[in-house]
C-alpha positions as CSV (number, residue, x, y, z in Angstrom):
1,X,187.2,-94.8,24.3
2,X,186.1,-96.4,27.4
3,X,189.1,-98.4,28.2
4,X,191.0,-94.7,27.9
5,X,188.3,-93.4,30.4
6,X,188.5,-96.3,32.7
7,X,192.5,-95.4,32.8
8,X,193.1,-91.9,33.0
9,X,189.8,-91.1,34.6
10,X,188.6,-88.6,32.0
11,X,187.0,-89.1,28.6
12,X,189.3,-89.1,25.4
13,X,187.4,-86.5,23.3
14,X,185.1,-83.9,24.8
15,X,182.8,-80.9,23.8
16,X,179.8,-78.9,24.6
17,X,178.2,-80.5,21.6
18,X,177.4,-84.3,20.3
19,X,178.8,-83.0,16.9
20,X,182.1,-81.0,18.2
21,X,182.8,-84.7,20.7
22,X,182.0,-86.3,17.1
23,X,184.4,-84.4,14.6
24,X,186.6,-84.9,17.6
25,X,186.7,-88.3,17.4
26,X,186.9,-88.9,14.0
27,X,190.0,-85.9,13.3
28,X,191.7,-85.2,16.4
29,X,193.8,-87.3,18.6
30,X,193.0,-87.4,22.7
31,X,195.6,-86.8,25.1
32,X,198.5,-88.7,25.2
33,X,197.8,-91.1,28.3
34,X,201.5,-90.6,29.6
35,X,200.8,-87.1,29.5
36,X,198.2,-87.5,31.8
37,X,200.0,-89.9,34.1
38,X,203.6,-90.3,33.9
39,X,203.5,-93.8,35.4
40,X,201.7,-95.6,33.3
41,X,202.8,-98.6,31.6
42,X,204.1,-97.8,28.0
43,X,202.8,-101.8,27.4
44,X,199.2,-100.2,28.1
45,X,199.5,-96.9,26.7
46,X,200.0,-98.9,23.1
47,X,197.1,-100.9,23.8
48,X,195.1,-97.7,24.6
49,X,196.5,-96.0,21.3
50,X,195.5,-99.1,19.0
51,X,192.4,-99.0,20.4
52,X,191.4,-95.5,19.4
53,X,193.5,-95.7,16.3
54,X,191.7,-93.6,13.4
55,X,192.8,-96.0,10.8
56,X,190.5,-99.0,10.9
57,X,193.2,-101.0,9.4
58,X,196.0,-100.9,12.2
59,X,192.9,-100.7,15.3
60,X,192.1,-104.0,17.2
61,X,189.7,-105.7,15.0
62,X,187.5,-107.6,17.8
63,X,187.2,-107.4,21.4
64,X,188.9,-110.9,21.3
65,X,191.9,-109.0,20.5
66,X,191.6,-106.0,23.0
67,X,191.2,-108.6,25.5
68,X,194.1,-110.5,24.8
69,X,196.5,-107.3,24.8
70,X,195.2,-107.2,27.8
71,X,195.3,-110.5,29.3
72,X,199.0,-110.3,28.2
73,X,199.8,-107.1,29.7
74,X,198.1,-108.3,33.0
75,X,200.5,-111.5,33.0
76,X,203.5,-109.9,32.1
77,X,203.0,-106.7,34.8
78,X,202.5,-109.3,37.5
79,X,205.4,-111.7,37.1
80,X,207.7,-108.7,36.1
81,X,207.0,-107.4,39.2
82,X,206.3,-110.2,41.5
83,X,210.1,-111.2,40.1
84,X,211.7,-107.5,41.1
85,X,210.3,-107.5,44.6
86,X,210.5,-111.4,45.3
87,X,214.3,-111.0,44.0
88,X,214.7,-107.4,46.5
89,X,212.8,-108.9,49.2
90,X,212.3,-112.1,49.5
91,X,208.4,-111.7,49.5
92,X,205.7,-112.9,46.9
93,X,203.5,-110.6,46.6
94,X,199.4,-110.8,46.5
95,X,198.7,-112.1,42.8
96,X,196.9,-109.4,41.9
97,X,198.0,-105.9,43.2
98,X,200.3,-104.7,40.7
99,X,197.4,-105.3,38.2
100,X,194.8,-103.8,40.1
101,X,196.2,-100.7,40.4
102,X,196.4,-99.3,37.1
103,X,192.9,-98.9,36.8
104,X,191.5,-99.5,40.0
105,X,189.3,-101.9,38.4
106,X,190.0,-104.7,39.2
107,X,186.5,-106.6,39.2
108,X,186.0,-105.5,35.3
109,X,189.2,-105.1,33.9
110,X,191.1,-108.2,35.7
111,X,188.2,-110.2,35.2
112,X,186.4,-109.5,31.9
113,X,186.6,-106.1,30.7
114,X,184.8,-106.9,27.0
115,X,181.7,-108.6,29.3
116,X,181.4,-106.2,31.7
117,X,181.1,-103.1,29.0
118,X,179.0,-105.3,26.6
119,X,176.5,-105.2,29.7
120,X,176.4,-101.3,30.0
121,X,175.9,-101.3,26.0
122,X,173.5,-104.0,26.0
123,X,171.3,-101.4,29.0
124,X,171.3,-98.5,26.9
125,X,170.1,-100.4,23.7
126,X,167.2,-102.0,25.9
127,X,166.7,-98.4,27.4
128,X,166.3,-97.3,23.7
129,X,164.1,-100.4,22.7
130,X,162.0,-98.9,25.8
131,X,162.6,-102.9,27.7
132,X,163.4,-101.2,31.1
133,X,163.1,-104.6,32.3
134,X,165.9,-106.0,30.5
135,X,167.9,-102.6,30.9
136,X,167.9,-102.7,34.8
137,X,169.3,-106.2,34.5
138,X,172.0,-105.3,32.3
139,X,172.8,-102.6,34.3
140,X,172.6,-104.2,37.6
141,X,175.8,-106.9,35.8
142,X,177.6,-104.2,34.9
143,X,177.5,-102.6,38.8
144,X,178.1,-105.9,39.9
145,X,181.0,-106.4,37.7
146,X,182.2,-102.8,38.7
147,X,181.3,-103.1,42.5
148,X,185.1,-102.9,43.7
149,X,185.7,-100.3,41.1
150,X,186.9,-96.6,41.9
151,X,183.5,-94.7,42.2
152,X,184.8,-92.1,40.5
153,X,185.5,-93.4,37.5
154,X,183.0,-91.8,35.0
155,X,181.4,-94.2,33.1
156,X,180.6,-95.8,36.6
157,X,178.9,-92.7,37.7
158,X,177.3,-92.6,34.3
159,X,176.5,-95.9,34.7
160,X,174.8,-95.5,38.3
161,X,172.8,-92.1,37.1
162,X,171.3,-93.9,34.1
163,X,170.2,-96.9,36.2
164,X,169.0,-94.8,39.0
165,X,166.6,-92.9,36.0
166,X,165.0,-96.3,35.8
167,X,164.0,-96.6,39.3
């Protein structure tokens, strides 16, 4: 659900309710992300699909996975393109642009994205645990991670109110 968020700028499933966002999530599919954005990769649109896949079976099955989907993706966008416009131009582009842009995350999803969000879950269990100690650490890594981020992704907001709480 986050890596959907992180993309199309919007949660997958919402409601006015926990339970109506839960039955949503368990019974109903989100959006379609190339609804939402025509010009998004179709490579990363399946990786966002398996990762919300209802059946456990066919979804990714560790973040090991998740990561190298998109390790791949990353690769293969930038040398596709570096290719089309080197070839049209006679240019190499800068190594990471084409990647950057899909997400406009560049810090945590070119990086590290499994790290950077294991950081925001790792501050809400310590907020839970009542370690604000630990929790402001773990949300000062995942800010870090996210510093070059767009600010308006939400979890990033989220991210920054729940932190400021613990001020």
């Amino acid at each position: 659900m986050v890596l959907y968020e992180m993309v199309m700028r919007v949660p997958p499933f919402r409601g006015e309710t926990s339970g109506v966002i839960a039955e949503a999530i368990l019974n109903r599919r989100p959006v379609a992300p190339v609804r939402l954005n025509p010009d998004l990769s179709p490579k990363l649109e399946e990786v966002i699909n398996k990762a919300l896949e209802k059946d456990r079976k066919l979804r990714y099955q560790n973040a090991a996975d998740i990561r190298a989907d998109l390790q791949r993706l990353k690769r293969d966008t930038e040398s596709g393109r570096a290719a089309v416009l080197a070839a049209e131009t006679g240019l190499k582009p800068a190594p990471k642009s084409s990647w950057s842009r899909w997400a406009g995350v560049a810090g945590a999803v070119g990086n590290e994205p499994i790290g950077a969000l294991a950081h925001f879950g790792l501050a809400r269990a310590y907020v839970l645990q009542g370690d604000t100690a630990k929790a402001r650490a773990a949300y000062q890594d995942f800010l870090t991670l996210w510093k070059d981020a767009d600010p308006d992704i939400p979890i990033l907001k989220q991210a920054k109110a729940e932190y400021a709480k613990l001020q």
